[in-house]
N, C-alpha and C positions, 0 to 999 in steps of 0.2 A: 670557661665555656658553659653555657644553660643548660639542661637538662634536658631540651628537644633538640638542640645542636648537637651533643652529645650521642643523640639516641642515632640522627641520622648517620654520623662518622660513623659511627658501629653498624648500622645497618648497610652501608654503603661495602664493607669490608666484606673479604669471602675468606675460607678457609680451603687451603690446599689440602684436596686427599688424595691423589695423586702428582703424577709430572704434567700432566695436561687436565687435568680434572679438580674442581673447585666446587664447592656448595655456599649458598648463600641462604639468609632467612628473610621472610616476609616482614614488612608493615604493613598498616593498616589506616590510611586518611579519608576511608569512610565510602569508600566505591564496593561494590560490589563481589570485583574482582583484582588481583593482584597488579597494583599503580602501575602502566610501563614506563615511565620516568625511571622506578625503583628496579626493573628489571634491567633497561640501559645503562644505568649507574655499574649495577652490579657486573654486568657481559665487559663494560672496559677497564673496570677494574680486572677483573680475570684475565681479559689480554693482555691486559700491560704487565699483568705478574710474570709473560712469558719473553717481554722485549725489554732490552738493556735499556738505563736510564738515558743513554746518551741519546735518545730517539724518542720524540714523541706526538702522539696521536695527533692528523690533519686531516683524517675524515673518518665514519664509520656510517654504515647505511644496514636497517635492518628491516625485518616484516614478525608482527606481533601475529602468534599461527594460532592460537587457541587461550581462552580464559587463563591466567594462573590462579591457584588454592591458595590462599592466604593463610591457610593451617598446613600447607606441606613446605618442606625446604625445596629449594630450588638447585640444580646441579647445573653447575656449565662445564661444559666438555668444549674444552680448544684446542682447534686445529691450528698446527703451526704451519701455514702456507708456503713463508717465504721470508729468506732473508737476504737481504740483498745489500750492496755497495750503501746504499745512501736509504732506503726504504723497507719498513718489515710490515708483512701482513699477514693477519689472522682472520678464524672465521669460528664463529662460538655457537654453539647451540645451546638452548636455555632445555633441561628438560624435569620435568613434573610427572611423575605417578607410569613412567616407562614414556611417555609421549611428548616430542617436541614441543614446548609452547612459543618459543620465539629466536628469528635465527639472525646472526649478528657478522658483519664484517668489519676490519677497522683496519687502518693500513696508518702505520708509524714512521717518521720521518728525519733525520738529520737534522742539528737548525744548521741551514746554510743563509747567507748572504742573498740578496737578489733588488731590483726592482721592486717600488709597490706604488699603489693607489687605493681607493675605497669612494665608496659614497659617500657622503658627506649624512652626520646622523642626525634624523628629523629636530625639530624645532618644537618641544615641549615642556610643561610645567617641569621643575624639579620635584627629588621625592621628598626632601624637605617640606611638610606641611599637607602633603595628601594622606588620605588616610588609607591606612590597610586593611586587604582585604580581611584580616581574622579581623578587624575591630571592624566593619561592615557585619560579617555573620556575626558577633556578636549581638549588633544591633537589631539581626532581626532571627536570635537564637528561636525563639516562640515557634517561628514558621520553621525552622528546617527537620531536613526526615529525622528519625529515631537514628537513623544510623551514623549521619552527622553528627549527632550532636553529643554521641560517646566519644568522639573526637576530635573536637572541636579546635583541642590545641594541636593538634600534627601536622599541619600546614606551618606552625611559627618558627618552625626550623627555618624556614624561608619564609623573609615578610615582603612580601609583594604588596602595589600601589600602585591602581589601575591610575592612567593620566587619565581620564574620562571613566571616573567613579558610574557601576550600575550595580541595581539587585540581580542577583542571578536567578531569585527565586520569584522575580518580576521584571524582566526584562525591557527593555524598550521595545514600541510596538514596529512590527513590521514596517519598513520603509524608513526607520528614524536613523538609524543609522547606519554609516559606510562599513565597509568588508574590513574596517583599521579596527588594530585594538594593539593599544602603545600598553607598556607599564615598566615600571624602576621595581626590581629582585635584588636581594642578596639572602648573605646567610645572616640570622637573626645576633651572631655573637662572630668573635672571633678563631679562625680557626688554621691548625697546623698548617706552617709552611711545606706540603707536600703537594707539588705543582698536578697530579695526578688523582688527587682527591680532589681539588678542586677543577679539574677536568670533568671527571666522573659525579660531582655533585651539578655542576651547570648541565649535561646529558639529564640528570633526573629532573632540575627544574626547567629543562626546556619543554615537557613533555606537560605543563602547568598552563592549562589558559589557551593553550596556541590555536587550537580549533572555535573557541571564541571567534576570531575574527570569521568563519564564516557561518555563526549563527546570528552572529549580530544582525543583519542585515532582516532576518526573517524573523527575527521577534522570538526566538527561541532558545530553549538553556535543557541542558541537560540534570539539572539539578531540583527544574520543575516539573522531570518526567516528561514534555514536549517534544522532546525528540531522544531515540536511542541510540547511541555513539558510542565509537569507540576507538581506537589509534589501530591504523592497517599498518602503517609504515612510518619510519622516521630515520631522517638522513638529518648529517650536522659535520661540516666543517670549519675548522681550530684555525684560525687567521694567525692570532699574536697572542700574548703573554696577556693573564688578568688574575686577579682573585677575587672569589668568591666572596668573601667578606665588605667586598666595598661593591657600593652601588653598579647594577648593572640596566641598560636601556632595553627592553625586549620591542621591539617594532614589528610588530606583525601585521598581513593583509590577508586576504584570503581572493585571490585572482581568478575562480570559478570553481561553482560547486555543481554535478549533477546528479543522476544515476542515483541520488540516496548519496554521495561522497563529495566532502566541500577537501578542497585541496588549499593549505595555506602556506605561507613563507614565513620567518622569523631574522633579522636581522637583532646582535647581539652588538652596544657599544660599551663601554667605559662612561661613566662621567664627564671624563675630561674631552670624549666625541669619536676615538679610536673604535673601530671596526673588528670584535675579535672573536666573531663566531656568524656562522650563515646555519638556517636549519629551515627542513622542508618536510610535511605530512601532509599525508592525506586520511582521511577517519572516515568513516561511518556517521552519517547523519540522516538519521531517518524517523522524521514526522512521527508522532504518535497521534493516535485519532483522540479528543475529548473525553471519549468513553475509557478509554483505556489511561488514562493520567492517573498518578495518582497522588492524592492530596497532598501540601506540602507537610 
């Protein structure tokens, strides 16, 4: 395993100081404030350290309440809701410096038998031969902020590859493109068979990108100071069986934005065209005037 796959499995882990209480630590991939991808990760890890293995996670919906400090540890406190015949539900609260920062539900399942169907998954490039996004900022290391660029490598735990490669830090111009933004994820190396890390790691990289699809459409990027953004909410439910380490399809739209808040969708396949995750945000996006940009 690499040395940034490595860092993320350990950072993804929480330690138990109580029977319902857990602490996790911060990274750092160069935002401002504490990744909610990395917060998600860590809230369903916490809950699943409270449900038997025989049951696992098929949906979890939360609201991000306040900044996290990327220099404090993070505590989650889980409530055990309910355990039931076929279903267990939990509800976590993330908290920092005595004050909630983000609050977490997740409800765990049986595998039973049943019916299915799916959408059928879009019709794009493979990731064979696209290029990823670290060797894109690579390419245009020069322009990105100071704060980037001490971390340049902490995105390669996860190599992402946009099907319609863009700079982020020069976007296409308004009008140029639609509310889509497709890309192939996985983990950069191979990693433990623990169906549950690899749950908990797709939660952190879903939370990568997905508001893209509604800046695209208006020429804007959060990375060029254009717009100030940030994740209000995020929901995600666990279709079928994947891992992490093999190629994954993230399909995303963004179906209307207003009020300052673009709301999008993410459909998650296999490779092979299987359906095995649905995720839904809404963020914060809100215009920055010229004056107030700043350089990249």
């Amino acid at each position: 395993m690499n040395t940034q796959v490595q860092e993320l499995v350990e950072l993804l882990q929480v330690e138990q100081l109580e029977h319902n209480l857990f602490r996790g630590i911060s990274g750092d991939i160069g935002s401002p404030r504490v990744f909610g991808g990395q917060v998600l990760g860590q809230a369903l890890m916490a809950a699943a350290l409270t449900v038997g293995r025989d049951r696992s996670v098929h949906s979890l919906h939360a609201y991000f309440l306040r900044p996290g400090d990327k220099q404090a540890k993070i505590v989650y406190d889980v409530e055990r809701i309910r355990d039931g015949g076929s279903f267990t539900t939990r509800r976590v609260v993330a908290i920092q410096h005595g004050q909630p920062i983000f609050n977490f539900a997740a409800s765990f399942h049986v595998k039973e038998d049943g019916v299915s169907h799916q959408d059928a998954m879009p019709q794009v490039p493979p990731p064979e031969g696209l290029t990823s996004v670290h060797e894109l900022r690579r390419q245009h290391f020069d322009q990105l902020p100071e704060r980037l660029r001490a971390v340049l490598h902490a995105e390669t735990a996860i190599d992402i590859r946009h099907c319609e490669p863009f700079n982020p830090l020069n976007p296409p111009p308004a009008g140029e493109r639609a509310a889509v933004n497709n890309s192939w994820f996985r983990a950069s190396d191979r990693l433990p068979d623990d169906p549950v890390l690899h749950q908990a790691m797709l939660a952190y990289s879903s939370d990568f990108g997905l508001l893209s699809a509604a800046l695209l459409p208006h020429g804007l990027s959060f990375m060029n100071g254009s717009v100030q953004g940030v994740s209000l909410d995020h929901a995600m439910w666990f279709h079928d069986s994947f891992r992490m380490d093999e190629w994954l399809l993230y399909a995303t739209n963004s179906p209307a934005a207003s009020g300052a808040r673009g709301f999008c969708r993410g459909s998650i396949y296999t490779q092979d065209g299987r359906l095995i995750a649905s995720v839904a945000q809404e963020g914060l996006m809100r215009p920055q005037p010229p004056k107030a940009r700043k350089p990249a």
